[in-house]
C-alpha positions in Angstrom: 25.7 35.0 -21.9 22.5 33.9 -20.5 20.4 31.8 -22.4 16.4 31.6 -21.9 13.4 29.4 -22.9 11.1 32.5 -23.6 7.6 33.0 -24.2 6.5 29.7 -23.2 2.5 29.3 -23.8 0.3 26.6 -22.2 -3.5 25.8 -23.0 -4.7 22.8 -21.2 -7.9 22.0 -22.8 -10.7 20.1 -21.3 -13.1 18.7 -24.8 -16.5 17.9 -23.6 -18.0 15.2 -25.8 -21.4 16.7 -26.0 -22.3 15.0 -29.5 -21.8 11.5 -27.1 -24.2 12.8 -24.9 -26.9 14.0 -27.0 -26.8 11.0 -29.1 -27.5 8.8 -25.5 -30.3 11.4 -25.3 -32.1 11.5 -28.1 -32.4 7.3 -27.9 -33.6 7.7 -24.4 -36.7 10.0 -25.3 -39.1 7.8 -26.9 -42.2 6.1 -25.0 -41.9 2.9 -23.4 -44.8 0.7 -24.0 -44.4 -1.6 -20.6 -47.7 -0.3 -19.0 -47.0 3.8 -19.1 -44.0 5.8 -19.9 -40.4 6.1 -19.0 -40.0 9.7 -17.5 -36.4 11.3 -18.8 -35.0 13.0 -15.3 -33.2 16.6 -15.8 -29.9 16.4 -16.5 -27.2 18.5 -16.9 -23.3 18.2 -18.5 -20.9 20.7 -17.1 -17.0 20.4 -17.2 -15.2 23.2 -16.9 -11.7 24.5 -15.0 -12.1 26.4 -11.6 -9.6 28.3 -9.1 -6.4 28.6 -10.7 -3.1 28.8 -7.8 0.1 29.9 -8.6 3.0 28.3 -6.5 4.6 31.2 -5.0 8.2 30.2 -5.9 7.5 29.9 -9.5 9.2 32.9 -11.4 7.7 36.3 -11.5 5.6 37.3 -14.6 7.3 39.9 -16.7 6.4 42.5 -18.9 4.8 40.7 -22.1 3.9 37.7 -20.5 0.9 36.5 -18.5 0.1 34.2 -16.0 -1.7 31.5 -15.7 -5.6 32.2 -16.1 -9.2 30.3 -17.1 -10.4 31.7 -20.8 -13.1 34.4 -19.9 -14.5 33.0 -22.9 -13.9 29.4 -22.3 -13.9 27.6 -19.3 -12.5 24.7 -20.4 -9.3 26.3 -21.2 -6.2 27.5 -19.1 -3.8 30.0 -20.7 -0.3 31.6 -19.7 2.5 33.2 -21.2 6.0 33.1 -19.1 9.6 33.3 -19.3 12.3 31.0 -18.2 15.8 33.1 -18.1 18.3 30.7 -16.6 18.7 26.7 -15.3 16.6 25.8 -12.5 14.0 28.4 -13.1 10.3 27.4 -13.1 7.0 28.2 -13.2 3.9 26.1 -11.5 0.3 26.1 -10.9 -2.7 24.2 -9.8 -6.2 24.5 -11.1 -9.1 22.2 -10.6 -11.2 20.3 -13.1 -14.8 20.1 -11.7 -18.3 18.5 -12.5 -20.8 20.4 -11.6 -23.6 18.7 -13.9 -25.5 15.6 -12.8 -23.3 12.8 -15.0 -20.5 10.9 -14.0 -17.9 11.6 -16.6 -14.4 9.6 -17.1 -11.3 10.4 -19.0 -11.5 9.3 -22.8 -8.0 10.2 -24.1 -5.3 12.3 -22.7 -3.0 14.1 -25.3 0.2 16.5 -25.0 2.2 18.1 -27.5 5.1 20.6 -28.3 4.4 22.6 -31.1 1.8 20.7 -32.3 3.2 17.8 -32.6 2.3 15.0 -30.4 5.6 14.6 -27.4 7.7 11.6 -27.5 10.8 13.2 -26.1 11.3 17.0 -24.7 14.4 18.9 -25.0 16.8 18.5 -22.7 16.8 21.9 -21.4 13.4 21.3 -20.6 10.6 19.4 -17.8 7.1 19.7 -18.6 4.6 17.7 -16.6 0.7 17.6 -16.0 -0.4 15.2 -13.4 -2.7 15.1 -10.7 -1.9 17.4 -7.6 -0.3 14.0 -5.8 2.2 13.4 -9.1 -0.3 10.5 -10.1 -0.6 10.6 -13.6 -3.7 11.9 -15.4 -5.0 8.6 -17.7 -7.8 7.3 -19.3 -10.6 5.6 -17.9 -10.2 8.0 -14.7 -13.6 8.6 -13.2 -14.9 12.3 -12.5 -17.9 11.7 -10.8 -21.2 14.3 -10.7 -20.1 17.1 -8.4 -17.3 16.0 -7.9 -13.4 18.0 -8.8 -9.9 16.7 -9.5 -6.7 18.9 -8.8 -4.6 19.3 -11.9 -1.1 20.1 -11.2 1.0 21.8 -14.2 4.6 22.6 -14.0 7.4 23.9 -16.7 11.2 24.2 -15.9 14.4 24.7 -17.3 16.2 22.3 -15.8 19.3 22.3 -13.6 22.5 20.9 -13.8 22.3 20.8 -17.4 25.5 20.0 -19.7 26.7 22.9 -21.6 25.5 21.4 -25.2 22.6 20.8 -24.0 21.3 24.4 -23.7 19.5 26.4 -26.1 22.0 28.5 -28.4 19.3 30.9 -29.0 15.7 32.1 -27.6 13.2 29.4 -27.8 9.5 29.7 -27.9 7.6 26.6 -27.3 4.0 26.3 -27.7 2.5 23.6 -24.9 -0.8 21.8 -25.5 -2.4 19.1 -23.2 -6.0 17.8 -23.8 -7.9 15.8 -21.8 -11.2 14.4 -23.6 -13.7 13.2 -20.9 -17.2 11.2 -21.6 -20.1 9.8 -20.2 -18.4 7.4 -17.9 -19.4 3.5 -18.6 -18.4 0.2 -16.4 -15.0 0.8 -17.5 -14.7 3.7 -15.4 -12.1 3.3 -12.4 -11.1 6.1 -9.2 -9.1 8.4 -10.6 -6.0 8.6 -9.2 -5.9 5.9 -6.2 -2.7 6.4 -4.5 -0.5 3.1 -4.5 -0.7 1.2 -1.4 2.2 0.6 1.1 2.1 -3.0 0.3 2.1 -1.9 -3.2 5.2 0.4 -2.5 6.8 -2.5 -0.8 6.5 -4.8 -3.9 7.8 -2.4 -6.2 11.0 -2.0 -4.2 11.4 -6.0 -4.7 14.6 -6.5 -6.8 16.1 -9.8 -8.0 19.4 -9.0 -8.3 19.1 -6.7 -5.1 18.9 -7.6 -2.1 19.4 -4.3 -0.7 16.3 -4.1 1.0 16.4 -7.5 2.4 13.2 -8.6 0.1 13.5 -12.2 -1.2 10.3 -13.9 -3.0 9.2 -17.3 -2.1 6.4 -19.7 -3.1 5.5 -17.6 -6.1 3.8 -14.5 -4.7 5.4 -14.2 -1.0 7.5 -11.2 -0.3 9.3 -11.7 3.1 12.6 -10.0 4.9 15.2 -12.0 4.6 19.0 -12.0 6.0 20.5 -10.1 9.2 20.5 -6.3 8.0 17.0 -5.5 6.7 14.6 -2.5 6.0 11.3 -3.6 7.7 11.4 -1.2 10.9 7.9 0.0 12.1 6.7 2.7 14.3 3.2 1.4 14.7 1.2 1.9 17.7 3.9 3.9 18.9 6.2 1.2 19.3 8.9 -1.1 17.7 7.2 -3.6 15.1 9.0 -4.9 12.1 7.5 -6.5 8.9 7.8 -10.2 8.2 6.5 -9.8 4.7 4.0 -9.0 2.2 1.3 -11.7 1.5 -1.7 -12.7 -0.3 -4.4 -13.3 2.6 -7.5 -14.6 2.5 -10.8 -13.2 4.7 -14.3 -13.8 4.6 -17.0 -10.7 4.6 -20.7 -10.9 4.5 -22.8 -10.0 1.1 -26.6 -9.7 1.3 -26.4 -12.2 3.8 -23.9 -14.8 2.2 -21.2 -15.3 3.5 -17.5 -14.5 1.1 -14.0 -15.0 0.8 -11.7 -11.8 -0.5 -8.1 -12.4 -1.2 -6.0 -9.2 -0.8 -1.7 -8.5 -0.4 -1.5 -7.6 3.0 1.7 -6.7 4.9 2.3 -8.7 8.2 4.0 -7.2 10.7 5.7 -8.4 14.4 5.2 -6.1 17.5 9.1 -6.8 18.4 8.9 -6.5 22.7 6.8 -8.2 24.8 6.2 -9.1 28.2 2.8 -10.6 28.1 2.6 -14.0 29.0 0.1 -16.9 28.5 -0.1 -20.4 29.1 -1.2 -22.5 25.8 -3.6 -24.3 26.9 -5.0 -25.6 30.7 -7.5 -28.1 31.9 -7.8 -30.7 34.6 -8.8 -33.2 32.2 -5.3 -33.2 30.5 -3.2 -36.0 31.5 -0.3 -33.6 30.4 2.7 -35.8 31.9 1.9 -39.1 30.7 -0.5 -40.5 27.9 -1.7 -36.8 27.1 -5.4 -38.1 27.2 -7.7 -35.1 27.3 -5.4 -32.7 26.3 -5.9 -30.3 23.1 -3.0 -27.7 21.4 -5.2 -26.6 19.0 -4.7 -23.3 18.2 -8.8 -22.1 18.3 -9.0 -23.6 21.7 -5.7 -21.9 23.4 -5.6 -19.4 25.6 -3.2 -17.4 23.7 -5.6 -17.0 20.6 -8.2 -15.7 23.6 -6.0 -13.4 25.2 -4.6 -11.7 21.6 -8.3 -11.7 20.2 -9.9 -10.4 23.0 -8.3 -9.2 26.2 -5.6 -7.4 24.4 -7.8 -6.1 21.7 -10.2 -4.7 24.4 -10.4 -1.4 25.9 -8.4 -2.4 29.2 -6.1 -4.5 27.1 -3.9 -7.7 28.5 -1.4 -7.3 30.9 -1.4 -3.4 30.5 -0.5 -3.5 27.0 -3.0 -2.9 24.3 -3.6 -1.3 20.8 -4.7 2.3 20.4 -8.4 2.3 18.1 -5.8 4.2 15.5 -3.6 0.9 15.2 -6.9 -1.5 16.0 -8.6 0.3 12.9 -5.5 -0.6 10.5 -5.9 -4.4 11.0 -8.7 -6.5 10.3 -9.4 -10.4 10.0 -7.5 -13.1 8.2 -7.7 -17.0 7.8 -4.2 -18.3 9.7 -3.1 -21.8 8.6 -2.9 -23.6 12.3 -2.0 -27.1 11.3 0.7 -27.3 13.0 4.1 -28.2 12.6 7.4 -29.9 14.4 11.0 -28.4 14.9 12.7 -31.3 13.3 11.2 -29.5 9.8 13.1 -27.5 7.2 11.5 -24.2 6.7 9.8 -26.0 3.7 8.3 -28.8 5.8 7.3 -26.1 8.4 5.5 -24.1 5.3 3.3 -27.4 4.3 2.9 -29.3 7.7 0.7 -25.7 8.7 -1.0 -24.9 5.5 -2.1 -29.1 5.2 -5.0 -28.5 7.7 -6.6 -26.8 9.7 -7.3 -23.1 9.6 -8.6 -20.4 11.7 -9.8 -16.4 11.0 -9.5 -13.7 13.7 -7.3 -10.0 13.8 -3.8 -11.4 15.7 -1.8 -14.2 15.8 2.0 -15.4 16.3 4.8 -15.8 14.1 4.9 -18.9 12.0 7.9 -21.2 12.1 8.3 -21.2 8.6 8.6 -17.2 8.8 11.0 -17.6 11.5 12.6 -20.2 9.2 12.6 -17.8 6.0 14.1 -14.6 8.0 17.4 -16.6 8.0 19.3 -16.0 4.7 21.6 -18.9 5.4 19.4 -21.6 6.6 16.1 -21.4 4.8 16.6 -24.1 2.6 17.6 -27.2 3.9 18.7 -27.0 7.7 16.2 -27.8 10.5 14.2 -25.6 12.4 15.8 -27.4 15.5 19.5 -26.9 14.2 19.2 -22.5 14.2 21.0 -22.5 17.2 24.0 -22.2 15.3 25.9 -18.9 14.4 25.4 -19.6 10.8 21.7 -19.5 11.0 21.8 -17.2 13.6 23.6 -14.1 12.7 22.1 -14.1 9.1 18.3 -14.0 10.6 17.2 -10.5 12.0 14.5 -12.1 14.1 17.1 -14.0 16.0 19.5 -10.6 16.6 15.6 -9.8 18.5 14.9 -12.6 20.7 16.2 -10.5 23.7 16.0 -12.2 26.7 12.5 -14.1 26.3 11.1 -17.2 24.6 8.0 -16.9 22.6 5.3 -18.8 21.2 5.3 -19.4 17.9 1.9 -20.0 16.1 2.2 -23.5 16.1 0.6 -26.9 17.8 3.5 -29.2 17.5 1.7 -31.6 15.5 3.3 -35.1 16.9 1.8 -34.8 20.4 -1.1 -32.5 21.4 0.7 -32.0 25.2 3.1 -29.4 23.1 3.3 -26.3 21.1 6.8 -24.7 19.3 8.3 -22.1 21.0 11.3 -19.5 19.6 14.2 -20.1 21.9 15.3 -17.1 24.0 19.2 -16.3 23.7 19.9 -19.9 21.1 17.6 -19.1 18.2 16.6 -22.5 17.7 13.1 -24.0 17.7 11.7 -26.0 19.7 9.0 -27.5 21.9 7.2 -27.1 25.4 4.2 -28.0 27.4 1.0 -26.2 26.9 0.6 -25.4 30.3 3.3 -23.5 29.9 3.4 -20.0 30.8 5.2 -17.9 28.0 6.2 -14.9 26.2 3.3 -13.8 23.4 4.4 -11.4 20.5 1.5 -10.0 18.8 1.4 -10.6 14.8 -1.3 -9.0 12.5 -2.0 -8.5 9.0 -2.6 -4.3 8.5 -6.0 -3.8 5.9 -5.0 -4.1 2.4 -5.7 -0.1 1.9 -2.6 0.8 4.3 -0.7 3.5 2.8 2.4 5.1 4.1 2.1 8.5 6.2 3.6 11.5 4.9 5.7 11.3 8.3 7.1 7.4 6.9 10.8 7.1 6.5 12.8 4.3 4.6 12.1 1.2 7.5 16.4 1.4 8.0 16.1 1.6 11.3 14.0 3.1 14.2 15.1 6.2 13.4 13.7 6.4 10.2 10.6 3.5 10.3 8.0 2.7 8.3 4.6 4.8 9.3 1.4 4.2 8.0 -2.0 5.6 7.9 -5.5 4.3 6.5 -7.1 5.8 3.3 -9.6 6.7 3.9 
């Protein structure tokens, strides 16, 4: 015999606090003896639902039931009356919550209840949810601003795959209630329903007693991919890129003409082939094969930091490879630690030796040592950036398993003699050094804007047939 969960009705109720209102009114009326009078501007407070949608796969409406509506006689009020005859049946709609008076309103308390009584636990027969059209939950403190209208998403279902105690032995009515109370809105006010961030998302899928995802954390607030097999793939620009990690970056922004620094958890991510080459650094002054007089590696002086920065960045781009304004528009300035470092350093070393000095801000760079040092699982800890060429460093690092053919530049003046910079060795893995007026392999590395969210289109990052995507929000 079938069992049902019948006659289920739903008010969602919107309660305007218009004694909150008046009250701020009535204060603001009175003269102001400062040489005149304070005018009072006309001002209106108007919260009410609008435009009702039914999903179309919810169940039909049957005879004695109703679907969802606004009160005739209450906007602020949703009704329906449905029935739910078998597992895996459901009804769903959308209906909007708009301002259209001339105050910014936020969320004071948010309340929901089964038969009048305020919901800890539901049946469990039984999903109820109200959240915002995106699944983001509906809290205090959410800001509704003056003309502005939020998507309320409402959805009841007798759930599936239910054991066989757990349904209903008879009918059930069940009576649903959920109340949002919105006021005047105050500083504590925040953007509604801000969708998390893919650096956020990243985070989140941090685990420390599983490493499925490849995510270790280091130096307290670091996130980096770490080991041979990890989830970091990237379609971005429409090509391969993978993510070294997810950091705390620093950048500086102008305010009223003074100048600010802005810290914000940026992922960094590794364009993964590249044939665009560069020498470090060239000048006829540079004694480069004997005392080294007149010769600089620093990084702000090279000619890779000009060809990334500008050439490639520009419209005809570097050696016929460029970004698209989509992928340029994703990335923005950071400070870089470009202190250098040497390749007899642990990973550790590597770490201090380039955040002890100098730095430098600008939208691409290369990969650190100590990031190339931290990919390896095995390694990171104690063995020498020099000493990677073996297969125990090497086959537990997925930048080595990508090191193709080429050698690359890492971002690094190799800080004992300023006639050298580190490079990545091509088909070895190990680190090590080479003239500046060297010509060699650059592989772009930026930091994507902190607001990055993942496309719709984004897969798990398991491979490149499933990548990471992202898009701005805007």
């Amino acid at each position: 015999m079938r069992k049902s969960l019948k006659k289920i009705n739903l008010k969602i109720v919107l309660i305007v606090s218009l004694l909150l209102i008046t009250i701020g009114y009535a204060s603001l009326q009175a003269n102001l003896n400062i040489n005149g009078t304070s005018i009072i501007a006309n001002a209106r407070w108007d919260i009410h639902f609008e435009n009702v949608q039914v999903n179309n796969h919810s169940v039909p409406i049957e005879t004695g039931d109703s679907a969802a509506i606004i009160n005739p006689s209450d906007n602020t009020e949703v009704l329906y009356s449905i029935s739910l005859k078998q597992p895996g049946d459901f009804y769903e709609f959308t209906v909007d919550a708009v301002n259209e008076g001339t105050i910014d309103a936020m969320i004071e308390s948010v309340s929901s209840k089964l038969n009048n009584v305020e919901i800890t636990t539901l049946p469990n027969h039984l999903e109820y949810s109200v959240a915002y059209e995106d699944d983001i939950a509906i809290a205090p403190n959410h800001l509704l601003e003056a003309g502005s209208s939020e998507t309320y998403k409402v959805r009841i279902a007798y759930k599936k795959d239910i054991n066989p105690e757990d349904l209903p032995s008879t009918d059930e009515t069940l009576n649903l209630l959920f109340t949002v109370t919105y006021v005047q809105a105050d500083e504590n006010a925040v953007v509604s329903h801000q969708l998390p961030t893919a650096a956020e998302i990243l985070i989140s899928k941090y685990n420390e007693g599983d490493n499925e995802e490849g995510l270790i954390l280091e130096n307290t607030d670091e996130y980096r991919y770490s080991g041979a097999n990890v989830k970091n793939y990237v379609n971005f620009n429409n090509e391969e890129w993978r993510i070294i990690g997810i950091f705390n970056v620093e950048r500086t922004y102008q305010e009223n003409g003074v100048t600010k620094t802005i810290t914000e958890p940026r992922i960094k991510i590794m364009k993964m082939t590249s044939s665009m080459s560069s020498t470090w650094y060239i000048s006829f002054t540079c004694d480069m094969y004997n005392d080294g007089s007149g010769c600089i590696n620093t990084w702000s002086s090279s000619n890779v930091a000009s060809n990334l920065n500008n050439n490639y960045l520009s419209s005809a781009g570097y050696q016929v490879f460029s970004l698209s304004d989509i992928s340029k528009n994703m990335i923005d300035n950071a400070i870089w630690y470009v202190n250098g470092a040497s390749n007899t350093h642990t990973t550790v070393q590597a770490y201090q030796s380039e955040r002890s000095g100098a730095t430098w801000e600008g939208k691409v760079g290369l990969l650190y040592p100590s990031d190339y040092g931290y990919a390896s699982t095995n390694c990171r800890n104690s063995m020498a950036l020099s000493s990677y060429d073996n297969t125990t460093c090497f086959n537990s690092n997925w930048i080595s398993s990508t090191v193709s053919i080429y050698t690359y530049w890492l971002m690094a003046p190799y800080s004992p003699d300023i006639r050298g910079a580190l490079i990545l060795q091509s088909n070895s893995g190990e680190v090590t050094l080479t003239r500046t007026n060297s010509n060699v392999i650059t592989r772009p590395v930026v930091y994507l804007k902190s607001n990055v969210l993942f496309s719709s289109t984004s897969g798990d990052g398991s491979s490149m047939l499933n990548p990471y995507v992202f898009e701005l929000n805007n």
